[in-house]
N, C-alpha and C positions, 0 to 999 in steps of 0.2 A: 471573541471568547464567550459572549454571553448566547450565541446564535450556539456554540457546538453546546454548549451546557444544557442549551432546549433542545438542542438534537439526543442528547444523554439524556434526559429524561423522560423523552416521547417518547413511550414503548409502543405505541399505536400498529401492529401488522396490516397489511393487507388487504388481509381477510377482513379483519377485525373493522377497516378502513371502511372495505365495501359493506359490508354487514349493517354497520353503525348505520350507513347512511340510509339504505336501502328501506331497513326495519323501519328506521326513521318515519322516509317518506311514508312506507304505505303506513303505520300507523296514526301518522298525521294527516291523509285522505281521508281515513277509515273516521276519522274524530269529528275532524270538518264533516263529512257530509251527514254523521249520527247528529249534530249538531244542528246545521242546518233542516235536519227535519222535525227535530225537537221546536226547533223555532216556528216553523210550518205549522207545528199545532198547537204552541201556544200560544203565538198570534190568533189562529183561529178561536181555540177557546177564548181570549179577552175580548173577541169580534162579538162571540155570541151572549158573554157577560154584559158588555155593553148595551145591547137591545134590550135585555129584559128591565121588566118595573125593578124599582127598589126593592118592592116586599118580596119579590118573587126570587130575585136574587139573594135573598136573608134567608130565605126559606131552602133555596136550593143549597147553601153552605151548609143547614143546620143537615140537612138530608145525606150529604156527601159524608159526612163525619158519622150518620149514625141511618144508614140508610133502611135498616129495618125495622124504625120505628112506622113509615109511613111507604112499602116498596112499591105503591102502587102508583102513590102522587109522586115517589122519584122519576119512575118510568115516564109519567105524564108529563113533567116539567121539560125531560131531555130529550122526548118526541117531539115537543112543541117549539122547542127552541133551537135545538141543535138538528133535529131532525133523526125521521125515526133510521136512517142508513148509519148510526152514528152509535149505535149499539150493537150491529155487525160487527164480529171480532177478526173478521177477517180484512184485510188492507183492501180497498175501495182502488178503482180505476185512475181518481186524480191522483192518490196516493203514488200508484204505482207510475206514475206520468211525471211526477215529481221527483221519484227517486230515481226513472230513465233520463231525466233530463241533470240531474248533478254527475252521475254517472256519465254521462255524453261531455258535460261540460270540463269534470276532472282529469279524465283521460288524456288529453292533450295535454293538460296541465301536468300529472303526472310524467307523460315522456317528455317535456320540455325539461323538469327538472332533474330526471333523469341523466338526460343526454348533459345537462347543465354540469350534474357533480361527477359525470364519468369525463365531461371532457379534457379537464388538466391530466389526466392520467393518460387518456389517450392522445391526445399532444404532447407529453413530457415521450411517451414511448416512442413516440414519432419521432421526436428529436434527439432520444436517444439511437434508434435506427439511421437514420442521416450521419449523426457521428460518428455509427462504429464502422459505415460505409465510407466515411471521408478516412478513418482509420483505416481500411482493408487498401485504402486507394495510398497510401503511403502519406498521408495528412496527419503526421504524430505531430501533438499538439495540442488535438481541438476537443473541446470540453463542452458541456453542456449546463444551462442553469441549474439551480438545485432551488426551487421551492421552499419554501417550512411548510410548505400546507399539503404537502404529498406526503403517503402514510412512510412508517419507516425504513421498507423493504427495496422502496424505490429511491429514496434519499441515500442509504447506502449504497444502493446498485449505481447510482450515478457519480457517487463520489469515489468511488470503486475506480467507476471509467475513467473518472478525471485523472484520479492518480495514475492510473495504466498508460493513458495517454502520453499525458506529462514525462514517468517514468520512459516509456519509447520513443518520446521527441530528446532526450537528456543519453538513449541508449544511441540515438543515431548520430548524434552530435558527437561522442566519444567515440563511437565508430570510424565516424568519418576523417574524425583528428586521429587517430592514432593508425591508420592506415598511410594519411601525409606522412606522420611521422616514421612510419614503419617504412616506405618507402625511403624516404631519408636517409634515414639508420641502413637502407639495406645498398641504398645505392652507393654509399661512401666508399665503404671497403672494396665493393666492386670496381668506382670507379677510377678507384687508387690502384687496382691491383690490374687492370686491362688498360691504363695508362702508364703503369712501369710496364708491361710485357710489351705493350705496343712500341716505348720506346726501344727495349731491345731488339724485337722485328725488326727499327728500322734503322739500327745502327746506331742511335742517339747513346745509348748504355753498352757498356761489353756485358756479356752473360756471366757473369761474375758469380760467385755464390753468395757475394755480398745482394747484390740485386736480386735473383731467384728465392734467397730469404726473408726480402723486402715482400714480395712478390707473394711469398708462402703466408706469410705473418696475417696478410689483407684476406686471403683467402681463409686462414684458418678464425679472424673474427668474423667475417661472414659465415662460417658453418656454424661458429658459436652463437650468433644473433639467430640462425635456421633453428638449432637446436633448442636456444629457449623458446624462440615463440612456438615448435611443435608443445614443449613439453605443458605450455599454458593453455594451449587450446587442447591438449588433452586432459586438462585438469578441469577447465571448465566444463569438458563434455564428459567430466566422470568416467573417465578414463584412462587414467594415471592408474598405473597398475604398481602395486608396495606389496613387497615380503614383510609382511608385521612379524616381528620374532622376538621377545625377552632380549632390549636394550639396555646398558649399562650407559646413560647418557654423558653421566662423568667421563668415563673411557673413551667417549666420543669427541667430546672437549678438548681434553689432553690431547688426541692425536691432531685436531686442527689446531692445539697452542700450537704443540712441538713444528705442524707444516707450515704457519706462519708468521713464525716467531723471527725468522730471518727479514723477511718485509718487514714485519714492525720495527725491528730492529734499526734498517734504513730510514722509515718515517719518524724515529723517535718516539715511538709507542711502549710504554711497558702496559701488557696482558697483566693481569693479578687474575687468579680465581680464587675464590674464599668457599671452603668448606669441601668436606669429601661424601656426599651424601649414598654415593652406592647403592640411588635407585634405580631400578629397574623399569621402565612401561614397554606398551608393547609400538612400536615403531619399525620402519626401515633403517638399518641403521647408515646406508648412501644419502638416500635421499634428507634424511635430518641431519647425517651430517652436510651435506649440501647446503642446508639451512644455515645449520653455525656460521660456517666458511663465509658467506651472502653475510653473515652480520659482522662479523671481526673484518672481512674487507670493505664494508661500506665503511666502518668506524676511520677504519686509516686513509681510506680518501678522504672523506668529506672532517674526519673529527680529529687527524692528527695533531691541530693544534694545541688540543687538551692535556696531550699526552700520557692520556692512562685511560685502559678500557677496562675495567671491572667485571667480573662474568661472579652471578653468584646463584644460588638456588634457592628456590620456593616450595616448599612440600607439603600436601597434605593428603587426606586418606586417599580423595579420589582421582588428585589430578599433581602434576609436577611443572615446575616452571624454572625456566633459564632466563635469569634477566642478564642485559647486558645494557653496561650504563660508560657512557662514554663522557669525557666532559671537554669536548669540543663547542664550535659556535653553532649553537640552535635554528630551527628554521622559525616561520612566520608560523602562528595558530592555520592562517587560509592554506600553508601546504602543508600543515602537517593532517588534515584533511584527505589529501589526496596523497599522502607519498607512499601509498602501497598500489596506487593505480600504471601502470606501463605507460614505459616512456616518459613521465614524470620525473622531472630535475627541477632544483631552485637551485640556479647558479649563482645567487648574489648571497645565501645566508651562509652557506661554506665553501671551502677554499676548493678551486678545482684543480687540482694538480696531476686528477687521472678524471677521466670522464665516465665511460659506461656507458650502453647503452640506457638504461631506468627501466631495465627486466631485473634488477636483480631483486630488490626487494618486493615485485609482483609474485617472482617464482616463490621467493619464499613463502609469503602470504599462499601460494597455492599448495603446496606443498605439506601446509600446518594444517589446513582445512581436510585435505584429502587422509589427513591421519585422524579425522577427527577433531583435531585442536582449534588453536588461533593464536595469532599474534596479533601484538597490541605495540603502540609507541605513548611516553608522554615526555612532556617536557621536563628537567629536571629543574628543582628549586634555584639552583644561584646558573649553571652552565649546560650544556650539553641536551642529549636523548637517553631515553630509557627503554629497551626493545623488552620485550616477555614476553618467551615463546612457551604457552601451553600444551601438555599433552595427556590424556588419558594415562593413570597409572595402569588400567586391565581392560 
């Protein structure tokens, strides 16, 4: 915590990063070497203080302070001791030999420290390049250090990657499981439905209509598993195509009571809807009602124990919501996490008396999005889930 709080407060760019440093150096060459030649001639001047008499150096201070009381004996004194090259105002040979030689000596120094403060950046770059090439090579995963001492542009760029990385090793891993699973899911009904036909091929079953129905049934949840996963991979690729037209979502409700009101019926479920709100948004009114249906039959498999599903409304200016509140046995906080992810089931927090594939509450989830909306789940205070499906009122 206290590392990203220094990261939040380091506004340091760049630019700003190399600038700092650079200015830096040269005007601390520039300082060092004014300095060093300041010293060159003030050592000199105490060289030639020291030679002279006492008096002559009391005399030469009184002269320096008020030189024209006497400018003849000033001149005399600083020929005589300093030397008459020493009143030339122009820089002298050693001068200029001492200033090539700090020059000659700094230079090296300079690109040493140069290369010194450019090198963590151009190592950090290098290994971010190595990274993003173990990245292109299918190595999701690998991450790179992150300094404090690199300016801001590059600490974010690297924590950037790390999370991309991370995020693509997390994307291939749910890839790769739900492909097992999809396979799974797809091989069932197949393998049920080319295992009763084979039987009657070979005389094991008569062709009965009872068997051919058997037979239809496996067929017709494998075109059902086909059709959800195209309508998910069309949703992900923004691609779901919706008639949005002025929906009456109440009216939509009621006809999925009145269509599964017989199922509940058998599960022991009584539906209540509470209030007549007779708003309107703009939706499909197949596809949301597709949604409904996805929530009142999840409720009666997994939540008939509760025996009451609740559906009531949420309104306000901008948006409208169908909550539906079942009070059945709840699941764990770690799946309620993922239970809008496909193929996703907890078979031990509720009763499995019908299964599913674990498309249904994906499509839903896809399907809220693609109107603009969202669904949400939480757990309820004493029993059960609480689904809200949100939608734009305009």
């Amino acid at each position: 915590m206290k590392t990203k709080d220094m990261h939040r407060n380091d506004t340091t760019s760049l630019w700003r990063w190399i600038c700092k440093r650079l200015i830096s150096l040269a005007v601390g060459s520039i300082i060092i070497i004014a300095f060093l030649m300041w010293v060159r001639f003030y050592v000199e001047n105490k060289w030639h203080e020291y030679r002279m008499p006492e008096d002559v150096r009391a005399e030469l201070s009184v002269l320096i302070k008020h030189p024209e009381q006497n400018i003849t004996r000033y001149h005399e004194i600083i020929d005589t001791w300093y030397g008459i090259a020493y009143s030339d105002p122009r820089m002298g040979v050693v001068d200029w030999m001492i200033l090539g030689v700090l020059v000659l000596i700094f230079i090296p120094v300079i690109f040493w420290l140069t290369l010194r403060t450019a090198r963590p950046v151009s190592l950090h770059i290098s290994r971010l390049a190595h990274a993003a090439r173990a990245v292109s090579e299918g190595g999701f995963g690998t991450k790179v250090p992150v300094p404090d001492t690199l300016p801001l542009e590059l600490r974010s760029l690297s924590e950037n990657f790390n999370g991309m990385s991370m995020q693509l090793e997390r994307y291939e891993k749910d890839l790769k499981k739900s492909h097992v699973i999809m396979a799974h899911e797809l091989r069932s009904p197949l393998t049920a439905a080319i295992g009763r036909l084979q039987g009657v091929i070979d005389g094991v079953f008569e062709p009965s209509e009872t068997q051919l129905g058997m037979i239809m049934r496996q067929l017709n949840e494998l075109n059902r598993l086909v059709d959800d996963l195209h309508l998910l991979k069309l949703a992900d690729a923004a691609q779901l195509n919706l008639t949005l037209i002025p929906t009456d979502l109440g009216k939509i409700i009621r006809e999925k009571v009145a269509w599964i009101t017989p199922s509940a019926n058998k599960s022991s479920v009584n539906i209540t809807c509470h209030g007549a709100p007779g708003v309107t948004c703009m939706a499909d009114p197949y596809r949301i009602g597709q949604v409904f249906l996805i929530l009142m039959d999840n409720a009666l498999k997994y939540a008939a124990d509760g025996g009451i599903l609740d559906i009531s409304y949420e309104i306000t200016e901008k948006d409208v919501s169908v909550v539906f509140r079942d009070h059945g046995p709840a699941v764990s906080d770690e799946f309620l996490e993922d239970i809008f992810t496909p193929f996703v089931r907890e078979d031990l927090s509720r009763t499995r008396h019908s299964g599913g594939s674990g498309l249904g509450l994906s499509i839903a989830r896809a399907i809220c999005h693609a109107h603009g909306g969202n669904i949400a789940v939480e757990k309820n205070r004493n029993r059960g889930l609480t689904f809200r499906v949100t939608l734009l009122r305009n």
